[in-house]
C-alpha positions as CSV (number, residue, x, y, z in Angstrom):
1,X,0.0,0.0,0.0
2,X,1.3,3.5,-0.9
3,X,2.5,5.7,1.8
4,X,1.2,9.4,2.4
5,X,5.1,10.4,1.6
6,X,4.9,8.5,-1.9
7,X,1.4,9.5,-2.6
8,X,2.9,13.4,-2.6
9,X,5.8,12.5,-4.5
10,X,4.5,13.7,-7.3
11,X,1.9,16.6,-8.4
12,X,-1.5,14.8,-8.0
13,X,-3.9,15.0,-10.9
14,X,-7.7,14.2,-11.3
15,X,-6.9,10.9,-12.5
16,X,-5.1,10.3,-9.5
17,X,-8.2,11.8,-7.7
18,X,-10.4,9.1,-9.5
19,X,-8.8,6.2,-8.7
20,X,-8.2,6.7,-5.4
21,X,-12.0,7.8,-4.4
22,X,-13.0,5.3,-7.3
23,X,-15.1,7.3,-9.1
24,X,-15.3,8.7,-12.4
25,X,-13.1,12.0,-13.6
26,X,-16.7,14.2,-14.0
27,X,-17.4,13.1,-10.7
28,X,-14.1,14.7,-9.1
29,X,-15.0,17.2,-11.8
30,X,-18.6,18.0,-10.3
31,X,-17.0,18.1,-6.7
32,X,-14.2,20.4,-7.9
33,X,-16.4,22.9,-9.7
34,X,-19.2,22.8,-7.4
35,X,-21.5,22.2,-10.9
36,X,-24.2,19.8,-10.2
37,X,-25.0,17.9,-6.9
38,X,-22.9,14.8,-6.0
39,X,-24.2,12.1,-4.1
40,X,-22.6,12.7,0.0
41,X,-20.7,9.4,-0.2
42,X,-19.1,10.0,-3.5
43,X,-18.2,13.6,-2.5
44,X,-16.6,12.4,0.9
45,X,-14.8,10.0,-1.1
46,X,-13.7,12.6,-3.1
47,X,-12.5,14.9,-0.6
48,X,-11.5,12.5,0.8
49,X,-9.1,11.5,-1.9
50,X,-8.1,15.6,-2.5
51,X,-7.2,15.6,1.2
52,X,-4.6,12.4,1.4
53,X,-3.0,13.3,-2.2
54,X,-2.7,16.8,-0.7
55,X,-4.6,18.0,-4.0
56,X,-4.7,21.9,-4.3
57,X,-6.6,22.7,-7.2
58,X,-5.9,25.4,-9.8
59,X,-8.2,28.3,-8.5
60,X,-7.3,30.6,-11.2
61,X,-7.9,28.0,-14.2
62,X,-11.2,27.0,-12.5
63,X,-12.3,30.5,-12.5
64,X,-11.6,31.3,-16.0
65,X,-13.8,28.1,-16.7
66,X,-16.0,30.0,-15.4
67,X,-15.9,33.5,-16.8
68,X,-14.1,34.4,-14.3
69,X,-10.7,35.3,-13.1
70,X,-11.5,36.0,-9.6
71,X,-9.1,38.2,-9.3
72,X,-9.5,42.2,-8.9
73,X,-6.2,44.7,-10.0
74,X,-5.6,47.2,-6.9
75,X,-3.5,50.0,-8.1
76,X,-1.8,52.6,-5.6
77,X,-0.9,55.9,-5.9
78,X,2.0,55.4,-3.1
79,X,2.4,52.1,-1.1
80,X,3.8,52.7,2.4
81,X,1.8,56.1,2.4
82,X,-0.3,55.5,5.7
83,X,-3.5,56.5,4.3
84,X,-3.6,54.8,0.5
85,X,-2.3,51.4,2.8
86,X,-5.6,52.0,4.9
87,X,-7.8,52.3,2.2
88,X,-6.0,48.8,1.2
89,X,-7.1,47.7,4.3
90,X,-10.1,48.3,4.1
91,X,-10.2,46.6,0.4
92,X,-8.2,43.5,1.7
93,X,-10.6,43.0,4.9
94,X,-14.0,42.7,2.6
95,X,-12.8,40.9,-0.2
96,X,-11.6,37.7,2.3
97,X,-15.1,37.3,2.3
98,X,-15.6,37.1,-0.7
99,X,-14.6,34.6,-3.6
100,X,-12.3,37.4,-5.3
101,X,-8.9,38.2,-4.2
102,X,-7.0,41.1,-4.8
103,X,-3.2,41.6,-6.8
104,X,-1.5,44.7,-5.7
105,X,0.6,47.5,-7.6
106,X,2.3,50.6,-7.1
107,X,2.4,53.6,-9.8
108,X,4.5,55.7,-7.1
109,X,3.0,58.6,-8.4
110,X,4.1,58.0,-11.7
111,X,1.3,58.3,-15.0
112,X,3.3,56.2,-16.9
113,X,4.5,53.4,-14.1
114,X,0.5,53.3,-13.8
115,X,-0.5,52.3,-16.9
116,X,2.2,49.9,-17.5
117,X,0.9,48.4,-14.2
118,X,-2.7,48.4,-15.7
119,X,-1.1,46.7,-19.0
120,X,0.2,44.1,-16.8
121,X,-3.0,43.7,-14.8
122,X,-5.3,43.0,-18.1
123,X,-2.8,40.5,-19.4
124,X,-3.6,38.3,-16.1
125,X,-7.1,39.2,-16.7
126,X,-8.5,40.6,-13.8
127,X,-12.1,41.2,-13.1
128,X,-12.1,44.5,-12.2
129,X,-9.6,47.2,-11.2
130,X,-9.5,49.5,-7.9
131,X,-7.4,52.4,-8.2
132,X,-6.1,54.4,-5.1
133,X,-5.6,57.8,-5.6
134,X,-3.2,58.6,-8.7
135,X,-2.1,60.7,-11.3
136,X,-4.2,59.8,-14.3
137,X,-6.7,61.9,-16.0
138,X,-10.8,61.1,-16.4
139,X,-10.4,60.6,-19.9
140,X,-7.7,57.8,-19.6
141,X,-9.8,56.5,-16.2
142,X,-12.8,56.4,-18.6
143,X,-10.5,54.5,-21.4
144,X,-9.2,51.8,-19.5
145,X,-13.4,51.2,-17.9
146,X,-14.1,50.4,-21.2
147,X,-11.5,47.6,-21.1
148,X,-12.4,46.5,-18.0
149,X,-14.9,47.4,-15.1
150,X,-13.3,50.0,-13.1
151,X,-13.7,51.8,-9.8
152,X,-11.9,55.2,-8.3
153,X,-11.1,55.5,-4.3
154,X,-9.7,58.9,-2.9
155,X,-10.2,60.8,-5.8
156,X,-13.6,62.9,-6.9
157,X,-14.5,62.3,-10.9
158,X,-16.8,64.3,-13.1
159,X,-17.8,62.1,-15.8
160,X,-18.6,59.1,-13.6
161,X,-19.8,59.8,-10.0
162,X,-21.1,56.4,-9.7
163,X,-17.5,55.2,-10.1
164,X,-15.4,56.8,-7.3
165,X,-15.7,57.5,-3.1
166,X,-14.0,60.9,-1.8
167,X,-14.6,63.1,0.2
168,X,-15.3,66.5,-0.2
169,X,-11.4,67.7,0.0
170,X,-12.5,71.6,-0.7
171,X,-15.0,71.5,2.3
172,X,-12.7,69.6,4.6
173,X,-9.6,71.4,3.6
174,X,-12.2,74.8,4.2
175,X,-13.0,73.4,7.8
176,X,-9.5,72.5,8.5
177,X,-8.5,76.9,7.3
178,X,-11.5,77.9,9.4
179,X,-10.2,76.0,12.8
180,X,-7.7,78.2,12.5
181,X,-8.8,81.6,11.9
182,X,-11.8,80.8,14.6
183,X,-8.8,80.5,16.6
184,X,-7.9,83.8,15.7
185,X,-4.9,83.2,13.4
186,X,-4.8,85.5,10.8
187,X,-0.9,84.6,8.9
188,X,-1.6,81.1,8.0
189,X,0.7,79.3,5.5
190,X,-0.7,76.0,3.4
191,X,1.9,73.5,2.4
192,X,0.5,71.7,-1.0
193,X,0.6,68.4,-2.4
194,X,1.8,67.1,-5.2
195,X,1.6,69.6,-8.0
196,X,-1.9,69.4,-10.2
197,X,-2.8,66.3,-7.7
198,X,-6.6,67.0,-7.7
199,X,-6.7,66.6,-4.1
200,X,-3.8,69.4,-4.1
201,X,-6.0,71.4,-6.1
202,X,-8.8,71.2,-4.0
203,X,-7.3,71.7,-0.7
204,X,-5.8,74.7,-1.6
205,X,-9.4,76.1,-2.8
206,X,-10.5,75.6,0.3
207,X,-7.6,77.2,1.9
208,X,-8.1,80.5,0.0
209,X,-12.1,80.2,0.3
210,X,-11.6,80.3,4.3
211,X,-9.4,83.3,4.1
212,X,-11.6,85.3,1.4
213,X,-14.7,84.6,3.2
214,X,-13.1,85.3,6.6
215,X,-11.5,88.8,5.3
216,X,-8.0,87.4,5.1
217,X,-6.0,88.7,2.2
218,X,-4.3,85.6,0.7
219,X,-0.6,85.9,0.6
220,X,1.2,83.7,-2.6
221,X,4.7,83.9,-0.4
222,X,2.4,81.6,2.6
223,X,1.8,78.9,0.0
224,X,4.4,76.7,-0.6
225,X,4.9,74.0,-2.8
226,X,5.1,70.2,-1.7
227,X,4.6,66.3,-2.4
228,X,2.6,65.2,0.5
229,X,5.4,63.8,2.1
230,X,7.6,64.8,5.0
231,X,10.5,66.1,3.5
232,X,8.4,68.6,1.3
233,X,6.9,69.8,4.3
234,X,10.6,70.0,6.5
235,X,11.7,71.9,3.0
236,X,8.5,74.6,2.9
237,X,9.0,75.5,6.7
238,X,12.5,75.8,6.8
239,X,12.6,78.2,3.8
240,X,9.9,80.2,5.4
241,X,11.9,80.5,8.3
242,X,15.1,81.1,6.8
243,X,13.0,84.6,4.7
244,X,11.7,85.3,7.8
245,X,8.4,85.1,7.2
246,X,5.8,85.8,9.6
247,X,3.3,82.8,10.3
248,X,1.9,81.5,13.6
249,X,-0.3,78.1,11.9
250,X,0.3,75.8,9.0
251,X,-2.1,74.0,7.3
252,X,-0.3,70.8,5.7
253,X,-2.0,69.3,2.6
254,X,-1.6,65.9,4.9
255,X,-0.4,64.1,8.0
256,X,2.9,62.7,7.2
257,X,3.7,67.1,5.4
258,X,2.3,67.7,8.5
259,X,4.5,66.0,10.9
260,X,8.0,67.6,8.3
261,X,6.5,70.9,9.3
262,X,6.6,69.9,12.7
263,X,10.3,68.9,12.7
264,X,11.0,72.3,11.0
265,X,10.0,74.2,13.6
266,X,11.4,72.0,16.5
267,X,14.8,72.7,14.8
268,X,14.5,76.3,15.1
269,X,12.9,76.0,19.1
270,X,9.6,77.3,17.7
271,X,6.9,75.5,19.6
272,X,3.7,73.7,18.7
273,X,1.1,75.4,19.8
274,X,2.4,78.1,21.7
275,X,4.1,79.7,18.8
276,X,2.8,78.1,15.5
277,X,-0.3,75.7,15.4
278,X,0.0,73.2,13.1
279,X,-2.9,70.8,11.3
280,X,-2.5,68.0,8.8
281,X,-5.1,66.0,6.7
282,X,-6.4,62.3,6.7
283,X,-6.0,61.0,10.4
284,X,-3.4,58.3,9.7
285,X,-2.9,55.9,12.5
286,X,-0.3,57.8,14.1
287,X,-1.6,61.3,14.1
288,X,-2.6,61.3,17.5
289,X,0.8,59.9,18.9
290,X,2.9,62.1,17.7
291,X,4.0,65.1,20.3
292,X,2.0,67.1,20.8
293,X,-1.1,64.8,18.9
294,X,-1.9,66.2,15.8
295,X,-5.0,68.1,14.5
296,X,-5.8,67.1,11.6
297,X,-8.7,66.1,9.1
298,X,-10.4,62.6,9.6
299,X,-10.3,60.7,5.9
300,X,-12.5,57.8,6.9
301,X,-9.9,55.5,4.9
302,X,-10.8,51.9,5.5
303,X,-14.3,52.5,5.4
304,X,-13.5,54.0,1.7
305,X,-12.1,50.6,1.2
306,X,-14.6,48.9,2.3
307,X,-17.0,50.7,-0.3
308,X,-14.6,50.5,-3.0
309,X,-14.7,46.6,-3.0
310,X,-18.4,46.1,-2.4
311,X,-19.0,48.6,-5.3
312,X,-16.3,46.4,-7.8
313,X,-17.9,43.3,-6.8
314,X,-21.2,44.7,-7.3
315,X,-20.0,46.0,-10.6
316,X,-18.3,42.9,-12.4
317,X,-21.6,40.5,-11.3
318,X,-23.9,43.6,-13.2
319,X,-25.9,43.9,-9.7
320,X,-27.1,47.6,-8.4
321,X,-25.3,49.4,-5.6
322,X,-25.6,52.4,-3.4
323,X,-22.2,54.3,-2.3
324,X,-22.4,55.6,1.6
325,X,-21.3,59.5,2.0
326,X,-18.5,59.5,4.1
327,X,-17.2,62.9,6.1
328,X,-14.3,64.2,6.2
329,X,-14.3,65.6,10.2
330,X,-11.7,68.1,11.8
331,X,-10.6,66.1,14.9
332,X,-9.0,68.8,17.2
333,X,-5.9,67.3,19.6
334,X,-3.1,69.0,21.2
335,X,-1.1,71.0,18.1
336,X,-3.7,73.6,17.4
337,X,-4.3,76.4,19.8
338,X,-5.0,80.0,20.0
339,X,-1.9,82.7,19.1
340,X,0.1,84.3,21.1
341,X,-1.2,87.8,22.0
């Protein structure tokens, strides 16, 4: 009698399957695809058989069989950023309940990395693709839907509204400007994202709105440039300093600018709040650790996630869907505060 070792010596097949279970290939064929019903003995024989070759059948040529690929094409704008990998999250924790599984890519803010990425993601013939923020335009967004079904997380889209979850960056980033001047800060510098980023764009309309509606003349030399990352944020505050320009808050187009500006400032023994305030956007996990805890707007990431992939899997199996509205909240800590007299 064959061993379990010499049963496993070897890839097992259906064949093997058959024999061992001693029933027909359709029948391990029926048990396999979950076609047609099987009678209970022949599919615990079956199983059976699958469990003591070790069988592990070929998902991905069984869902093509069916149509199918299984598979849906996440692409981010920036793996490692804090809030796109939340928003993953949040696409990674509803899908494992689902029969689709998710292949992850990274554009790294790069058009052209993207749609290489996309290339690459039709030739393994996804289902559907997720994307996470990025760079392209609504007209190339609208090309590659017509390839494949296609769905837009972090980002707001014209042409197909149905298509994408955001939040409402010129609102929030108007709140975020308005904390501050309710305050009573009137010299307020915003550090942008990356350059004609539509979230960058936004923000910074929401900046200026607060200020024009508050009766703040808006000053070019207090906006600075930046990536929405740390360093661009260290860079915008130190050459502020270095000018010496007058400012006494900063309103970072995120967390991680945020927490760059932050560092500036401690470098020169400014303090945070007593001499500038300082508030960031999205709320990433470690916002409200860092000293003093950071104010900042709340991105509700993983529940964006969470939407993105019920949406896609609504979308590839032609059923209807609703998308929730989800706020984007100032949540006030410890690095806001009024100024100095």
């Amino acid at each position: 009698m064959a061993t379990g070792n010499q049963l496993n010596s070897k890839k097992s097949t259906i064949d093997d399957i058959a024999k061992l279970a001693n029933v027909s290939k359709s029948t391990v064929s029926r048990v396999l695809n979950d076609t047609t019903p099987v009678h209970k003995e022949k599919r615990a024989a079956v199983e059976a058989a699958m469990k003591a070759l070790d069988f592990k059948p070929n998902v991905f040529a069984r869902s093509l069989a069916g149509g199918q690929s299984k598979t849906i094409g996440v692409l981010s704008q920036h793996l490692g950023s804090p809030f796109y990998d939340t928003i993953s999250e949040g696409i990674i924790g509803h899908l494992s309940g689902s029969s689709y599984w998710p292949m992850f890519a990274d554009s790294n803010d790069e058009p052209s990395t993207a749609e290489q990425a996309i290339e690459n993601f039709l030739d393994r013939r996804i289902d559907g693709l997720i994307f996470i923020g990025g760079m392209l335009t609504e007209e190339k967004l609208t090309e590659f839907n017509e390839r494949v079904p296609t769905f837009v997380v972090g980002l707001e889209l014209k042409i197909a509204t149905d298509r994408c979850i955001s939040v409402n960056n010129e609102l929030a980033a108007f709140n975020a400007t308005k904390h501050l001047i309710d305050l009573g800060h009137r010299s307020i510098v915003h550090v942008k994202g990356i350059p004609n980023h539509v979230d960058t764009i936004r923000r910074a309309e929401g900046y200026c709105r607060a200020l024009t509606e508050s009766g703040i003349p808006i000053d070019p030399e207090l906006i600075c440039e930046g990536r929405f990352n740390g360093q661009s944020g260290y860079d915008a505050t130190m050459g502020l300093l270095e000018r010496g320009k007058n400012f006494t808050a900063v309103f970072a187009a995120n967390d991680v600018c945020a927490m760059g500006v932050k560092l500036a400032l401690f470098r020169h023994s400014i303090s945070v709040p007593d001499d500038v305030s300082v508030i960031g956007f999205d709320d990433q996990a470690e916002a409200s650790f860092t000293v003093p805890p950071l104010t900042t707007v709340r991105q509700p990431a993983f529940e964006m996630g969470v939407a993105a992939a019920t949406a896609m899997i609504a979308i590839i199996n032609k059923k209807p869907y609703s998308l929730p509205k989800l706020p984007a909240e100032v949540t006030v800590r410890e690095s806001t505060a009024k100024p100095k007299a």
